[in-house]
PANUTI-921548 format. One record per residue (C-alpha): residue in one letter; x, y, z. Coordinates in steps of 0.5 Angstrom, whole numbers, padded with zeros to 4 digits, always signed. Layout:
// residues N
aXYZ ...
***
This chain:
// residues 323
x+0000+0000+0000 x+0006+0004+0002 x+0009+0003-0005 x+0003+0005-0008 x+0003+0012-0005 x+0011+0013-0007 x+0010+0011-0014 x+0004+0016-0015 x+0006+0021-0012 x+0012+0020-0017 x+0007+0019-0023 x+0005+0026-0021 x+0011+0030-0020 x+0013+0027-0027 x+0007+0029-0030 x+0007+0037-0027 x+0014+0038-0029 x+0013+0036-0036 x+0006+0040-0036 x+0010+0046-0034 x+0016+0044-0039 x+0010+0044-0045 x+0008+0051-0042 x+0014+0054-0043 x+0016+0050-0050 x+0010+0053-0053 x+0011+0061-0049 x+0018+0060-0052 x+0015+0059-0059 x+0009+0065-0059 x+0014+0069-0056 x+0019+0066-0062 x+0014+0068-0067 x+0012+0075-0065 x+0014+0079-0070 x+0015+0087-0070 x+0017+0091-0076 x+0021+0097-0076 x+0019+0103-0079 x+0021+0104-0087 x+0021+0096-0088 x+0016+0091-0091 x+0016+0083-0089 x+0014+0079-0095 x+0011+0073-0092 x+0009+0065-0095 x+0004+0061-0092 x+0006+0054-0094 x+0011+0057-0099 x+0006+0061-0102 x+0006+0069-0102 x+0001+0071-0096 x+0002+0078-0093 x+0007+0084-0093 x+0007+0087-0086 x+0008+0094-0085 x+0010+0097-0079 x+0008+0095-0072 x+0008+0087-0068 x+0005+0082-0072 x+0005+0074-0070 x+0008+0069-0075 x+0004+0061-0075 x+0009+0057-0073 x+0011+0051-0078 x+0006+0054-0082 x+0008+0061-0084 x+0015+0064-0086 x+0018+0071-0087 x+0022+0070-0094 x+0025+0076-0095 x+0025+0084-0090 x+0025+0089-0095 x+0027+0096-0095 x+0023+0102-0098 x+0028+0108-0096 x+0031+0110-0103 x+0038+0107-0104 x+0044+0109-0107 x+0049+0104-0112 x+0054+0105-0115 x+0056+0101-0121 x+0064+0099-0123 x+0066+0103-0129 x+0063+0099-0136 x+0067+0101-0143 x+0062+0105-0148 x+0063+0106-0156 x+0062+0113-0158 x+0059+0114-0165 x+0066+0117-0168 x+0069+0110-0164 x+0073+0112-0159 x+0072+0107-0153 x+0071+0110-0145 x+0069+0108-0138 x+0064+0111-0135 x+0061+0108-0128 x+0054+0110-0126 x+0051+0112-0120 x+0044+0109-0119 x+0038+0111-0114 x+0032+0108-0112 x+0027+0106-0109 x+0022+0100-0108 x+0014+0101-0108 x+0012+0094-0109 x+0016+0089-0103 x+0012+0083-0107 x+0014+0085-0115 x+0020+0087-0112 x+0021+0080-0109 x+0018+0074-0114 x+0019+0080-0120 x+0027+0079-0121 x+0032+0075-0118 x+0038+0079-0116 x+0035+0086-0117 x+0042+0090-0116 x+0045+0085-0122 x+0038+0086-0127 x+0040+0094-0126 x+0047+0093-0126 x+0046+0090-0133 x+0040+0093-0135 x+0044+0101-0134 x+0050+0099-0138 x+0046+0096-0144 x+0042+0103-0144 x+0048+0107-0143 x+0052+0103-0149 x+0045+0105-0154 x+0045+0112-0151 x+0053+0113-0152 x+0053+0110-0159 x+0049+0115-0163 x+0053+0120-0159 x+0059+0123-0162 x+0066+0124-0157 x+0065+0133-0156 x+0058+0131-0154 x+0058+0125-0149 x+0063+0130-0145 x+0059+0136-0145 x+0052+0133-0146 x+0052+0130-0138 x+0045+0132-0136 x+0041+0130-0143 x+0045+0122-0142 x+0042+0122-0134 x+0034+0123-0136 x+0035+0119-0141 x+0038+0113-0138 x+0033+0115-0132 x+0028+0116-0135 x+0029+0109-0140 x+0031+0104-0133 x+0025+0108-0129 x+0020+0105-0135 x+0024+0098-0135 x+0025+0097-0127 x+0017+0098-0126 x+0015+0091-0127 x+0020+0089-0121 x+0017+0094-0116 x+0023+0098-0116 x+0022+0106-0119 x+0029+0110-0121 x+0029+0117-0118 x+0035+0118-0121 x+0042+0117-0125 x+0049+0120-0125 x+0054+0119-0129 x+0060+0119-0124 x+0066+0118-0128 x+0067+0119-0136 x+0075+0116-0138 x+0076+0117-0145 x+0083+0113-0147 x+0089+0116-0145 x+0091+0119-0151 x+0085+0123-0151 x+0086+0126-0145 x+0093+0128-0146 x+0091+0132-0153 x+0084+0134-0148 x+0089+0137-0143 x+0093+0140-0148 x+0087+0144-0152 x+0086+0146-0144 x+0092+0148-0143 x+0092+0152-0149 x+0085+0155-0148 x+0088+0158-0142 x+0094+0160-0144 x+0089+0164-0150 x+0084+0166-0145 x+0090+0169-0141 x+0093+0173-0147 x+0087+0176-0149 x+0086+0178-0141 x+0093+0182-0141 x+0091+0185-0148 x+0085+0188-0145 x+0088+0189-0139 x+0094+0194-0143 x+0089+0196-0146 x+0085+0198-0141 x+0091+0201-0138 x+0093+0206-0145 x+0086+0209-0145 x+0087+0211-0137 x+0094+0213-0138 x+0092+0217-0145 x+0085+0219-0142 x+0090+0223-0136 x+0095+0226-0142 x+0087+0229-0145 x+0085+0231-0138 x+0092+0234-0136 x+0092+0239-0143 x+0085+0241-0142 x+0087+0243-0134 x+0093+0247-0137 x+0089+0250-0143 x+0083+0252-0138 x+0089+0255-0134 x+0092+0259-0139 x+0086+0260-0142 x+0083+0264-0135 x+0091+0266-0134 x+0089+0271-0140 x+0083+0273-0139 x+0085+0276-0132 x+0091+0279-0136 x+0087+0282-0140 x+0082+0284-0135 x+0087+0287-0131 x+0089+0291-0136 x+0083+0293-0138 x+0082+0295-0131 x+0089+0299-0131 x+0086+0303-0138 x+0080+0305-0135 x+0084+0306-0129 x+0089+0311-0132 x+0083+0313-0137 x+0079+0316-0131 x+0085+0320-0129 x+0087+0323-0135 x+0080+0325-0135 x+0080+0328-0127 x+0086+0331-0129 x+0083+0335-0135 x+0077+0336-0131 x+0081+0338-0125 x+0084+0343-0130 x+0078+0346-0134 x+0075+0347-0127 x+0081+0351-0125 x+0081+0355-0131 x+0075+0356-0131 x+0075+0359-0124 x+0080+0363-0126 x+0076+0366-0132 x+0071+0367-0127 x+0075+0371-0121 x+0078+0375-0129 x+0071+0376-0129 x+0069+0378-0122 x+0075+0383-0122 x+0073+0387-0129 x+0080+0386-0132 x+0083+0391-0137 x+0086+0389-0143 x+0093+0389-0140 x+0091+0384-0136 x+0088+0380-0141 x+0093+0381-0146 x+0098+0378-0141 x+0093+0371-0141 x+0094+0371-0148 x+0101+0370-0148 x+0102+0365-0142 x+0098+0363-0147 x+0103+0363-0152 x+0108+0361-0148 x+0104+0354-0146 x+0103+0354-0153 x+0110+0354-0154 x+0113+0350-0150 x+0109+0345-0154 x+0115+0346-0159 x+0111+0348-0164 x+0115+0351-0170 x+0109+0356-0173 x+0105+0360-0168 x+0099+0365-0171 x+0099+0371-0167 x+0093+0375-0167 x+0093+0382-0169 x+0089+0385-0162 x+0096+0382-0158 x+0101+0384-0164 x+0103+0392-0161 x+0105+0388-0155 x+0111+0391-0153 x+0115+0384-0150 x+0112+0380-0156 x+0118+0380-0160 x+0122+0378-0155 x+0118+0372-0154 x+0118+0370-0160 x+0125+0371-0160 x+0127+0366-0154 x+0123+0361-0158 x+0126+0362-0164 x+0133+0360-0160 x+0130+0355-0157 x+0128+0351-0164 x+0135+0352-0167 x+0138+0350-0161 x+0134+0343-0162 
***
């Protein structure tokens, strides 16, 4: 009886431990099984290998034995860099050009059944394109055409990649090598061009500098033309200033002396002279007359009888021989 008792409290203990083993299996596999989606991604899920669900952001539980995650997709926009692939021009020169694409998926399902190796079918599909766009495309235009090659590439692989659930944003060219012998004779033309630039740089800069350097010379005569222009006009003003002024003073001197005489005619008159007197004015009159050195002097008759006349004339006459 006793045995009894210790083989079932055995059996119990045994079925409690496995019961509590059980429990914690199946929570290990519920906890396994929940799924927490981080932003910017997708979850591709198969339920018995075929296509089920794409989880976005947030927990979701995956069945066990029967659902699987087969691929985590991201729809951030990507960036890939290709290796540079050679490229023949419409005049034959061969180049490497290596391409920068970017992109983004907007369809996690075509992204993920739609092409096997996305990164190599763009890969591929980029270098197929850039060879037919380049190939009708001379070796002056290439380098220079750099933003009608990226639309046209972008647009042509945005077209092709959207069946794959992928959309091509944009595409650079990163690099464009032409052969080596190409890039000396190129570098050459550069070098060439700037030395042109730089010719034609000092020309106009010794130019530049004859015009000031003979713009000054003109405006220097002009300032000395001006100067001796108004150095005369002040001469001749002062000069004419100074005939005036002398003019001015001839003409006091001659009114100072009218009006000398005529007030000594006035005094002669006041005073009721007597022909003596008067005909002693006559000859002080004479004599200034003379003393003007004058060779032929006409006596009026009233001052002939005059008695120191002929003396007079006579101390004249003396004085024009002793000339």
């Amino acid at each position: 009886m006793l045995n009894s008792a210790f083989a079932f409290a055995s059996l119990g203990n045994g079925a409690l431990i496995a019961a509590l083993v059980f429990v914690v299996i199946i929570a290990i596999v519920i906890i396994a099984n929940i799924k927490i989606v981080p932003q910017a991604s997708v979850y591709v899920v198969e339920r018995l290998g075929s296509f089920y669900q794409e989880w976005h952001t947030g927990p979701h539980f995956l069945v066990p034995f029967f659902d699987h995650v087969v691929k985590v997709v991201t729809i951030k926009e990507q960036v890939v860099d290709f290796k540079p692939q050679p490229v023949i021009t419409k005049d034959n020169v061969t180049m490497q050009i290596d391409t920068v694409v970017f992109f983004q998926v907007t369809d996690a399902k075509q992204y993920t059944y739609g092409v096997e190796r996305p990164m190599a079918a763009i890969e591929n599909l980029s270098a197929t394109t850039l060879r037919n766009i380049i190939g009708e495309m001379e070796l002056d235009a290439t380098l220079t055409s750099r933003d009608v090659i990226n639309t046209k590439i972008t647009a042509i692989l945005d077209q092709a990649t959207d069946r794959w659930g992928i959309k091509v944003n944009r595409v650079e060219l990163k690099n464009i090598l032409p052969p080596r012998e190409i890039q000396d004779a190129m570098e050459k033309q550069m070098k060439a061009e700037r030395e042109r630039r730089e010719k034609i740089l000092q020309a106009e800069g010794e130019k530049k500098s004859a015009i000031l350097v003979a713009e000054g010379e003109k405006e220097s005569k002009i300032l000395r033309a001006q100067a001796d222009k108004e150095a005369q006009i002040l001469a001749a003003e002062a000069e004419k200033q100074a005939m005036l002024l002398r003019a001015d003073a001839v003409r006091q001197q001659k009114m100072l002396e009218a009006q000398g005489e005529a007030e000594a005619l006035g005094m002669l008159n006041a005073s009721a002279p007597t022909d003596k007197i008067i005909q002693l004015k006559s000859l002080e009159a004479f004599a200034k007359a003379a003393d003007g050195r004058s060779t032929k002097i006409i006596i009026p008759s009233e001052i002939q009888g005059l008695a120191g006349l002929t003396t007079a004339l006579k101390s004249i006459a003396e004085s024009d021989s002793a000339k």
